[in-house]
C-alpha positions as CSV (number, residue, x, y, z in Angstrom):
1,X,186.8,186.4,46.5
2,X,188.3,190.3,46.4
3,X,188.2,190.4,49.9
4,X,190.6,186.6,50.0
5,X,192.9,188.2,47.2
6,X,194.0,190.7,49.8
7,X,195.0,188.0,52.4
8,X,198.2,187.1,52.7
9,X,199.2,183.7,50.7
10,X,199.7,180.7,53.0
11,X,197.6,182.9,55.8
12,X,195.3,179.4,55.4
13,X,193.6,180.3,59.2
14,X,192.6,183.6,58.6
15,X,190.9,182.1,55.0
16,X,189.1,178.8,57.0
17,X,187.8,181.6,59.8
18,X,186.5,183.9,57.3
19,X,184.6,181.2,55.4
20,X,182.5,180.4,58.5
21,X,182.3,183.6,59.9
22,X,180.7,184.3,56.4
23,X,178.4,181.2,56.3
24,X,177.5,182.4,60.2
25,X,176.7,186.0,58.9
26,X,174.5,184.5,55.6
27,X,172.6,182.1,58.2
28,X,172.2,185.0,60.7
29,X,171.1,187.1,57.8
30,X,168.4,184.3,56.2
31,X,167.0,183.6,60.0
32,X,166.3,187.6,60.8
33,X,164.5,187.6,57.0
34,X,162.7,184.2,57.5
35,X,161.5,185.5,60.8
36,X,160.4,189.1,59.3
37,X,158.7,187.2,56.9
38,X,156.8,184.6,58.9
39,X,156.0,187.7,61.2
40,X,154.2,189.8,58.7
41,X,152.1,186.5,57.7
42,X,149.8,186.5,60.9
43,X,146.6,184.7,60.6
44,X,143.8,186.6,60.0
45,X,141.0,186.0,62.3
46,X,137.5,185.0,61.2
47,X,135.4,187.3,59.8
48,X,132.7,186.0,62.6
49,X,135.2,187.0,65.7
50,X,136.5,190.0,63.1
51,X,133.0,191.8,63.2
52,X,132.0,191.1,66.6
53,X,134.3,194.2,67.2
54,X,134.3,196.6,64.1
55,X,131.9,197.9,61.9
56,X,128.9,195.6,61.1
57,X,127.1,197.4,58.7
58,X,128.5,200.6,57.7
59,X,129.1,200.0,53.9
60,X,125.7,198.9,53.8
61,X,122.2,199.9,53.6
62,X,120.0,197.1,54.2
63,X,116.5,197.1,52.9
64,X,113.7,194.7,52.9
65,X,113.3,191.1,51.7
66,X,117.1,190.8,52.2
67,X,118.7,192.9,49.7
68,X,121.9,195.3,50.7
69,X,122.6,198.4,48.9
70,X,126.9,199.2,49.0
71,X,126.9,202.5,50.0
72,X,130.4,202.7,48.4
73,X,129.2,201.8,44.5
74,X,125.2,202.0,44.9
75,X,124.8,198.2,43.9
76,X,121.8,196.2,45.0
77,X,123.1,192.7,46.2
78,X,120.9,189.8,47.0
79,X,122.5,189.2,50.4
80,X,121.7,185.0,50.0
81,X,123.2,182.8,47.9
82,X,121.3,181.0,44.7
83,X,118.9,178.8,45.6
84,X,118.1,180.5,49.1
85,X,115.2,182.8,49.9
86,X,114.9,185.6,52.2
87,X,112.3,185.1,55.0
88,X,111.6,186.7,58.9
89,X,115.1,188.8,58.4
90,X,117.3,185.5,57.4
91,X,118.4,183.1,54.4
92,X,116.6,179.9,53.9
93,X,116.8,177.3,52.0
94,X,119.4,175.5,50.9
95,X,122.5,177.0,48.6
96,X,122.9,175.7,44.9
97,X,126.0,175.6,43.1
98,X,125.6,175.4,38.8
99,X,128.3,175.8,36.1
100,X,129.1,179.1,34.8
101,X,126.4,179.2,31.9
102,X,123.5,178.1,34.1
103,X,124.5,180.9,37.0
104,X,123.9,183.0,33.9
105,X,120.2,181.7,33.5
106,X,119.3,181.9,37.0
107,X,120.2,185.1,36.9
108,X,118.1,186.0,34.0
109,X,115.2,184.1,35.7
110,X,115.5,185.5,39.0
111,X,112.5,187.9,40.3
112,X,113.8,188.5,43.7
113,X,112.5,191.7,45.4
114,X,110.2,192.1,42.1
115,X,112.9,193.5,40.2
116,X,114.0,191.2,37.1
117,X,117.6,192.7,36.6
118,X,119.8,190.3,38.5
119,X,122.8,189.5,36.9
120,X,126.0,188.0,37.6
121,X,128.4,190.3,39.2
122,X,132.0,191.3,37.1
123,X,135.2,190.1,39.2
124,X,135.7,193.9,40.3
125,X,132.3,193.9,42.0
126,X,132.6,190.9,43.6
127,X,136.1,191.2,44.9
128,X,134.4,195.4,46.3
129,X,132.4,192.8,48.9
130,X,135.6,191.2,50.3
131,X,136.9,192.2,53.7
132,X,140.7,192.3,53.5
133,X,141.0,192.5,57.5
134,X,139.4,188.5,58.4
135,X,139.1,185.2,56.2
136,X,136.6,182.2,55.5
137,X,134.9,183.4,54.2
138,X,135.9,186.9,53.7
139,X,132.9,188.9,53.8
140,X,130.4,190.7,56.4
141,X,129.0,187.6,57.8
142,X,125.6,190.3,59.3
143,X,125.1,191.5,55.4
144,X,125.9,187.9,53.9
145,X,125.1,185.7,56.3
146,X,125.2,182.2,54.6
147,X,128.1,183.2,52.2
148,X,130.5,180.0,52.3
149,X,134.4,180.4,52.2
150,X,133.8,178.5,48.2
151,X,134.5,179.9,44.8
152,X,131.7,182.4,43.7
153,X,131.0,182.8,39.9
154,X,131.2,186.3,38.2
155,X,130.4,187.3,34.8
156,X,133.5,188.0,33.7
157,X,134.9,185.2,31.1
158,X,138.6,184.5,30.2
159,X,140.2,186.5,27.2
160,X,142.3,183.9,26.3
161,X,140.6,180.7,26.5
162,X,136.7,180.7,25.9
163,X,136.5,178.0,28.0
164,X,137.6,179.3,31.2
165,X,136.2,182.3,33.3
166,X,136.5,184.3,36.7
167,X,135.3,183.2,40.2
168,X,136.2,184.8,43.2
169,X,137.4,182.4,46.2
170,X,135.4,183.9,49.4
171,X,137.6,182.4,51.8
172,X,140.5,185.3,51.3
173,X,139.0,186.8,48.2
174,X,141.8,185.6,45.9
175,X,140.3,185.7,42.2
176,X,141.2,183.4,39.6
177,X,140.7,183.6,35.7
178,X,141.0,179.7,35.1
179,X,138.2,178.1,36.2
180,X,136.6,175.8,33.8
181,X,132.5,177.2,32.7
182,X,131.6,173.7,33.6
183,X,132.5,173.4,37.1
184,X,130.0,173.8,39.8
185,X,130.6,177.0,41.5
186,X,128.1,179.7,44.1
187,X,126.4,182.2,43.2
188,X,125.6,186.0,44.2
189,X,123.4,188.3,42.2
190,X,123.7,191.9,42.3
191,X,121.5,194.7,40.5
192,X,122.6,197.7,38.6
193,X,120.9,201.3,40.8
């Protein structure tokens, strides 16, 4: 408007020119930032295809009966899901998904690797696994081999609503703090050194 008080009056040409040279600038402008946007957001490729080229296995120790120690926090990770068993160097079985306060039991219950420590792991822990570089799920497919791109349950429960806790959604590694205990959810157990 400051700039049309300095126009002439009754210069109407000059005003109906600058008003679409203007709305050609601000759609110029909102292309070159949509475009700068939608180039930033490039897929991410698979973490299959991702690791077929960069580091399988450096974060990692593996050890026997399918447990992986991260080399980066010392933690001991069951590298199958719940209800799957380690045998001949892969996961068997078949995954189980269980609310939040039975992922809780099985963890209790769990003897894997005779050690009787498994727990749930806290949101932070969880979220140390994910690969930021590939998705679905977004993890090392050769130290996790059957982890699904699904919501994984960690210990950590919501402060504001007892009702609600953390999973962890493996696809991209998003976390989320509103998932109802009752929902049916995977599960990863991890070990303290």
């Amino acid at each position: 408007m400051s700039v049309l008080v300095m126009l002439r009056k009754g210069d109407r040409f000059w005003s109906k020119s600058f008003g679409k040279v203007l709305f050609a600038v601000s759609l110029l402008l909102s292309a070159i930032y949509s475009s700068t946007i939608f180039a930033v957001q490039i897929p991410k490729p698979s973490c299959d295809d991702y690791f077929k080229s960069n580091y399988p296995m450096t974060e990692f120790r593996l050890i026997g009966q399918g447990a992986a120690i991260d080399k980066r926090t010392n933690l001991t990770w069951f590298r199958c899901n719940a209800g799957e068993y380690w045998h001949s160097g892969q996961c068997r079985g078949s995954s189980s998904t269980m609310n939040w306060h039975d992922a809780h039991e099985y963890a209790k219950s769990f003897k894997g690797l005779g050690y009787s420590d498994w727990r749930l792991p806290t949101t932070s822990e969880l979220k140390g696994l994910v690969e930021t570089s590939c998705t679905n799920p977004s993890i090392n497919p050769y130290v996790f081999p059957t982890v699904k791109a699904e919501i994984y349950w960690t210990s950590d429960d919501n402060f504001f609503n007892r009702y609600l806790a953390w999973g962890v959604f493996m696809f991209n590694g998003n976390d989320f703090g509103r998932h109802s205990k009752q929902s049916e959810y995977a599960v990863l157990l991890v070990r303290d050194p």
